[in-house]
N, C-alpha and C positions, 0 to 999 in steps of 0.2 A: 243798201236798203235793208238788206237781212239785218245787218248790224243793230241798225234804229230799233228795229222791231224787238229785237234783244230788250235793247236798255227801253224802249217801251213797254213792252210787255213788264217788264220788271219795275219800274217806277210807279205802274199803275199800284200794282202791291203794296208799296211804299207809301204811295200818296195815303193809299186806302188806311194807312195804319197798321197792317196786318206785318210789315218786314221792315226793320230797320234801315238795312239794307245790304248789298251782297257786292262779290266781283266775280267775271266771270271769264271766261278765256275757252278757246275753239281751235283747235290747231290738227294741221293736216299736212302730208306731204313737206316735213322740216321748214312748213310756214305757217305763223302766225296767223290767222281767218278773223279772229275777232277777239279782243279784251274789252270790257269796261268795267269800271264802279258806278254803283249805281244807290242812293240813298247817302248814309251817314252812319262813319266809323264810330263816331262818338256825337250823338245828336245836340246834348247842352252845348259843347264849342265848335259846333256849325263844320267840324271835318268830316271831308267826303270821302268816300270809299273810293279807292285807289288802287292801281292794278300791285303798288306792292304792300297793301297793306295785312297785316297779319293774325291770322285767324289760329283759335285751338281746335285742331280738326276731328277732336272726338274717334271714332271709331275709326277714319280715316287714320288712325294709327297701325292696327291693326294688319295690311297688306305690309308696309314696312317692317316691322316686326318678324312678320312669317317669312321675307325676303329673307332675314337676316339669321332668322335659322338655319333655312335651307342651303345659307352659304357655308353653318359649319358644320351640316348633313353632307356639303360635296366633299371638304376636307375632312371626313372620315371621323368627326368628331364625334359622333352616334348615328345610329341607325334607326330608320322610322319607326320601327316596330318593337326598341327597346324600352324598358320602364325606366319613367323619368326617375325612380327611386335610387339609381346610382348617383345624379345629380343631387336630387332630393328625397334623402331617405325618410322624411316626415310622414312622407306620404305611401310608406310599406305593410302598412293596417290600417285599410280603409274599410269603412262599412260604408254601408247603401241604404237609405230610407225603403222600407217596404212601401209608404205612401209619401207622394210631396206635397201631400197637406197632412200628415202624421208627425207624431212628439219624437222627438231626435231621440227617444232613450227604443224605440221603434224598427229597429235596421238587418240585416243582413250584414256576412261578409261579402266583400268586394270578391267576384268570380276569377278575377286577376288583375294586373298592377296594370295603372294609367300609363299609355306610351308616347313617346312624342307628337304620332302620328294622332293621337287621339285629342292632343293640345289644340292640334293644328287644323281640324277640323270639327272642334265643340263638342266631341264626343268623349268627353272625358267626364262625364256625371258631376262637373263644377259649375257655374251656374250664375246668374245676375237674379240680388236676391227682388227685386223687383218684379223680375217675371211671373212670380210664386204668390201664394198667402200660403197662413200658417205657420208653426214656428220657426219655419227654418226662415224665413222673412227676417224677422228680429235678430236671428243668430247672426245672419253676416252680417248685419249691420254694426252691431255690437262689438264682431270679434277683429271686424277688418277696416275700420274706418271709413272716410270717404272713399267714393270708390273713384276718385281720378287722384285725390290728394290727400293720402293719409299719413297721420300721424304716426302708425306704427311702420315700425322700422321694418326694412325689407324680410329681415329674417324670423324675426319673429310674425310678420305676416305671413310668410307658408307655414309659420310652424300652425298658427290658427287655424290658417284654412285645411290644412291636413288633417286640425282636430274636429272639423264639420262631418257630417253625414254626405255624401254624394245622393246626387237629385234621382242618379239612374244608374246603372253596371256598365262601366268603363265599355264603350266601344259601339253601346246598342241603341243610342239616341243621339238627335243632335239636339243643344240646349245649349243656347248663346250665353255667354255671358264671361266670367275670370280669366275661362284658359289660356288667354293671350298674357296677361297679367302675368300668370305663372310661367308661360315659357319666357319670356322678358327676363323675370327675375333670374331663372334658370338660366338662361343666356350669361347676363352676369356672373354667377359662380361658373360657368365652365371656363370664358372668359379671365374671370378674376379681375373683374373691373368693373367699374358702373357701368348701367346701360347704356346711363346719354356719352359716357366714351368708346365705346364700341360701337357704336350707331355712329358718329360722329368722323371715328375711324376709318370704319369699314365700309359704309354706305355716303354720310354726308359732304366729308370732304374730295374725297374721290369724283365724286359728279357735282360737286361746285353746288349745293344744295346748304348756301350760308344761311338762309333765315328758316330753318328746319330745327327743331327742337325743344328738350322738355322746357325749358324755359327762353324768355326772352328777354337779351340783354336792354341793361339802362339805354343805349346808346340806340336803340331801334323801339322804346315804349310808345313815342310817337305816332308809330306806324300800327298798332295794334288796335284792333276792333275793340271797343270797347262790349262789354256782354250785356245785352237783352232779352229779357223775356214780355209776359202779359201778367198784369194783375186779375183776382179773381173778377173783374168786372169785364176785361180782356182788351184792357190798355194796354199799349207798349210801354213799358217801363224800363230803367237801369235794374240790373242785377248784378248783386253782389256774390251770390253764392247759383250756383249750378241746380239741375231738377231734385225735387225734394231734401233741399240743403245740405247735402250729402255727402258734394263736394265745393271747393272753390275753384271761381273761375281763372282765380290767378296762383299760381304754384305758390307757396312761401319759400323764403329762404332758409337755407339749410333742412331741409326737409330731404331725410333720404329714399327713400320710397318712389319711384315711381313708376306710372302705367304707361306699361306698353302697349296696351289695348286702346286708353285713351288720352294718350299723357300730350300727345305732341303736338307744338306751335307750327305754323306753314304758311306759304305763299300761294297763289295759282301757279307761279313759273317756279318753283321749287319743283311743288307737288307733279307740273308735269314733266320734268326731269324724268324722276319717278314713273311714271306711270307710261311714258316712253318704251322702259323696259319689257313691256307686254305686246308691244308690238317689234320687236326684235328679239323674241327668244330669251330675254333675259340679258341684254347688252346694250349698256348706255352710253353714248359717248367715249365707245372702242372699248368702255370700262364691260368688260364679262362680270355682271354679278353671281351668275346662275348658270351652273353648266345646261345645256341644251337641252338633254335628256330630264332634270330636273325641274327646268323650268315649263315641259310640258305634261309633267306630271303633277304643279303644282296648279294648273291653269284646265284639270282633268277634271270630272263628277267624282267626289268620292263616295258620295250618299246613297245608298238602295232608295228604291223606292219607296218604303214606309219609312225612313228615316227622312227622306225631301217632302212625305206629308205631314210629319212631326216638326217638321222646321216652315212651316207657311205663315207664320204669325210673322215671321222677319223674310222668309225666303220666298220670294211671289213665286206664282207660276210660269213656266218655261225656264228659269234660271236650276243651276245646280249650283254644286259649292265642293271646292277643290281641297289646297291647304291655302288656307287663310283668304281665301278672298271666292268671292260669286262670280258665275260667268251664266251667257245665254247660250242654254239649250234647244230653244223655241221662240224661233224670230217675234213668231204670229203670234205666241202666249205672253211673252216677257215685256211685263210693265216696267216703266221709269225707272222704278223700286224692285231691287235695289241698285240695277243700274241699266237694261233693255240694248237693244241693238242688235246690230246681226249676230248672226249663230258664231260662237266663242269671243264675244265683246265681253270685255271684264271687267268688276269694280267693287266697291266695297261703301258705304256712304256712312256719315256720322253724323250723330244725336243733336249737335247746333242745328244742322242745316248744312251741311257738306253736304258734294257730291259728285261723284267722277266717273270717269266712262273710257275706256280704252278699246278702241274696237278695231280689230285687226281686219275686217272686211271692207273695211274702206281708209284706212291707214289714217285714222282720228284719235285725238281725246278732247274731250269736255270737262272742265271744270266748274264746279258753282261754291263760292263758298261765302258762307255769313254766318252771324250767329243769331241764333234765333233758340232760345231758349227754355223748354216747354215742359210741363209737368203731364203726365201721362193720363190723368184726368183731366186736366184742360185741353186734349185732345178730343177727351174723347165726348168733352161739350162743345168741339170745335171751335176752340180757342188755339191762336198760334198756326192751323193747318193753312197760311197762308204761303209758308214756306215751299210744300209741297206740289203748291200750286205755282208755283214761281218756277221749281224745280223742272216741273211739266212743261210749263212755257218757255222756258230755256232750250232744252232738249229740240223739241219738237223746232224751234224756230233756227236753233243751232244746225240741225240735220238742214234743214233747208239750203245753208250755205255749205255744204259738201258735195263732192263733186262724184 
């Protein structure tokens, strides 16, 4: 019955217009509770959303990513608190806006060098030029391409972003946005190899996590959601390009560049391979990603408290935020967003309509994922927030089949 209620709840969405549509998947106790698809992969040729069909998980990148450092933080590869500047010497004279609505010629020196640990927690004064007005708005836009799929070449993309102004002093704010981006790329030069081969290496094949990555093969397009958002009247439409045309929804070829923050394609049953690891300490299928010690310090508060009141625009209340990924500090506070549940349930959600939930107090995950694609003013005309509402009804109806 729970189950119905799921793809009920969800198809009312759907019918309404408001959500393409999504899949969804509930697993407990190394069992299965509930998968569906529910609406249409691709609406013009009548495909339905399927439990393997394959979505770009947006920010949902991000927890993988910082997985992927912290495994060559265990192998003694760097240590949290050194400057990423031995990696990446671009970034060894940094200034800092005295205002982040001030003219970039406006700055301060940097008080001292950006550290890993600062990557991994968004306090690194790097920044999503979105969040911002003023000119530093236009700068990244200008200097760094789309921000899931750009055109400039990995290295010359730090060297840009190392010539920007920082949003705030290395360490003393959190402000979402690049630094995943950057420890990604950094990954690769310490590495010496592309991202999506070291990911692929060291995290994908290892746990059997074949439909995971930056791109998606000819031989699985099939299977892949096609991307929607709303028109300014707040129809659902086909889209071709991502919020404020910034980036594409579909990677090009040969394109070396990409985000680790929001680069990566996924499944539900990938994704909860993944997301497994948070209810074992950091070991998936006997595979040790994370030594122990590490992976409870990555699933820890690293925020002061005025730094978790500086972060509420993305970090709700009761939640805190570790390296790279949010957990519940407060049952009774912590909303859906960014991922709710009992005390140290953890997750991270992404800008389509992803959304995932790992909660060690009753040995669960939740998956939701679709693309729903929304420009941050047609939010805030309430256009698109159909998602979130789908999100909610998920959860809530999900928890009900746990035991």
């Amino acid at each position: 019955m729970g189950e119905d209620l799921i793809a009920d709840a969800i198809r009312s969405i759907v019918d309404a217009g408001s959500l393409a549509g999504a899949t969804t998947l509930v697993w407990q106790d190394d069992q299965i509770i509930q998968t569906t698809g529910v609406g249409w992969r691709d609406i013009e040729s009548k495909l339905p959303m399927e439990r393997n069909t394959i979505f770009r998980i947006a920010s949902m990148s991000k927890p993988i990513i910082s997985t992927l450092a912290l495994m060559l933080f265990d192998e003694g590869r760097f240590a949290l608190n050194d400057p990423i500047t031995h990696w990446a010497p671009e970034f060894s004279q940094m200034r800092v806006l005295r205002s982040s609505t001030g003219t970039l010629d406006q700055t301060n020196e940097a008080e001292r060098q950006i550290t890993f640990e600062d990557l991994l927690t968004h306090r690194s004064g790097l920044t999503y030029a979105d969040w911002h007005s003023g000119p530093i708005v236009q700068a990244y836009k200008e200097a760094l391409g789309g921000d899931i799929d750009s055109e400039v070449h990995p290295d010359d993309w730090i060297a840009r972003l190392a010539a920007l102004p920082l949003i705030d002093q290395p360490g003393t704010a959190f402000h979402y946005g690049h630094s995943t981006d950057l420890l990604g790329l950094i990954i690769a030069r310490i590495e010496d190899a592309p991202l999506g081969d070291v990911l692929k290496r060291r995290i994908f094949d290892p746990l059997g996590m074949n439909d995971t990555g930056f791109t998606v093969p000819l031989e699985k397009q099939h299977r892949k959601a096609t991307t929607y958002g709303f028109d300014a009247s707040g129809q659902l439409c086909k889209r071709l390009t991502g919020p404020g045309n910034s980036f594409l929804a579909e990677r090009p070829e040969g394109m070396a560049y990409v985000s680790g923050g929001q680069g990566l394609w996924s499944t539900v049953d990938d994704y909860l391979t993944f997301a497994r690891m948070f209810l074992n300490e950091g070991i998936v299928n006997d595979v040790q990603l994370l030594k122990p010690e590490t992976y409870k310090r990555m699933v820890s508060n690293c925020l002061s408290e005025n730094q978790l009141i500086n972060a509420r625009s993305i970090l709700n209340t009761g939640h805190g935020f570790g390296l790279g990924i949010a957990m519940v500090l407060d049952p009774l506070k912590a909303s859906p967003q960014p991922c709710g549940g009992g005390i140290g349930a953890v997750g991270w959600p992404g800008a389509f309509g992803g959304w995932w939930r790992a909660d060690p107090s009753n040995n669960s995950v939740m998956i939701f994922l679709s693309h729903n694609m929304v420009e941050l003013e047609q939010l805030f005309d309430g256009i698109g927030a159909g998602v979130y509402e789908a999100i909610t009804q998920f959860q809530n109806q999900a928890s009900s089949l746990l035991s």
